[in-house]
C-alpha positions as CSV (number, residue, x, y, z in Angstrom):
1,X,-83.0,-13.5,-7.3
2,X,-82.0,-9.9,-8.2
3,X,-79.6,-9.3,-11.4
4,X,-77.2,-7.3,-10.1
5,X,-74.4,-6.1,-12.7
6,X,-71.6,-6.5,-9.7
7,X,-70.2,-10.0,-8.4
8,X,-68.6,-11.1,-5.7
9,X,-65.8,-8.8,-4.3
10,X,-62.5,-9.5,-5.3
11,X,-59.5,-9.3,-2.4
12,X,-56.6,-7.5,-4.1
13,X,-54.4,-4.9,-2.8
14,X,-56.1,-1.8,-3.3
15,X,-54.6,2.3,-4.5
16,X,-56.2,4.4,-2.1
17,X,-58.2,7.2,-3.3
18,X,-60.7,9.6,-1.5
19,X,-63.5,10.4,-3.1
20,X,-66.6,12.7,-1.7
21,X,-70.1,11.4,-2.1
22,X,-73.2,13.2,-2.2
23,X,-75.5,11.5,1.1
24,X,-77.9,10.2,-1.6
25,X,-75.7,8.3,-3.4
26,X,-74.1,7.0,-0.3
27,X,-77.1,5.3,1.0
28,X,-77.6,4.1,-2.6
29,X,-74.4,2.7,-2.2
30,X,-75.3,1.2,1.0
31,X,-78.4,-0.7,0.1
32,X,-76.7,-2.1,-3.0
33,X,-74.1,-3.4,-0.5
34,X,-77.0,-5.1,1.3
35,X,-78.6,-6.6,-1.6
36,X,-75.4,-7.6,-3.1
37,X,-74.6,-9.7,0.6
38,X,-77.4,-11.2,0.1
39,X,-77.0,-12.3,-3.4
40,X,-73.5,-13.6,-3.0
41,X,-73.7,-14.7,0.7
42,X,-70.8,-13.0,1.7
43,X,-71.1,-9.5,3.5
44,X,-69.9,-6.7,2.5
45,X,-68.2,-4.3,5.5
46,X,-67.3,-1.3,3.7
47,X,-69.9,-0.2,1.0
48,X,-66.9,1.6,-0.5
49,X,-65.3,-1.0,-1.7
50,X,-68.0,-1.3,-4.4
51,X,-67.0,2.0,-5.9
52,X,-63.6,0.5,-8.0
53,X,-66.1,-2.9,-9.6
54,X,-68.8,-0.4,-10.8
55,X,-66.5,2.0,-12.4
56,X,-64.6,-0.8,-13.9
57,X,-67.9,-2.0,-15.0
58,X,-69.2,0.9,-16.3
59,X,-65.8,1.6,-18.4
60,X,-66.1,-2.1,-19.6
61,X,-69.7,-1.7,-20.9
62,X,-69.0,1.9,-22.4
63,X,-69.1,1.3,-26.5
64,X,-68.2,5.3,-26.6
65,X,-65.2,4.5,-24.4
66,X,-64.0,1.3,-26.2
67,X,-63.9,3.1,-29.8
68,X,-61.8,5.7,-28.5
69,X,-59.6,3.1,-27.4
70,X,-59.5,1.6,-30.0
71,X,-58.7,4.5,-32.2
72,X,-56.6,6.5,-30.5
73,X,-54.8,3.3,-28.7
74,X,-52.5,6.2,-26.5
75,X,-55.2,6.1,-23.9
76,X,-53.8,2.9,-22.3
């Protein structure tokens, strides 16, 4: 079994947002959607969806991030 850093995908009412990818990162993007329906057993239809749990991952796991927060406490 893979470690992947992502979960299942939660349903909640989403902000929409565009964003433009380069092509490499999309397909990225699209096998980690693959590997991550097969981890959880539930398939994912739209690889974009991924993008808002790994940038809320990545801001969760950034020390640099959290001690700013936590020092200037304005950035909420």
């Amino acid at each position: 079994m893979t470690k992947l850093k992502l979960g299942a995908i939660a349903d909640d009412k989403p902000i929409k947002v565009t964003v433009e990818l380069p092509a490499p990162l999309h397909r990225d993007l699209v096998a980690y959607a693959e590997v991550l329906a097969r981890e959880t057993g539930q398939p994912v239809t739209d690889p974009a969806r991924l993008i808002a749990p790994m940038v809320q991952r990545f801001i969760a796991t950034d020390r640099g991030f959290a001690k700013a927060r936590r020092t200037n406490p304005t950035t909420e």
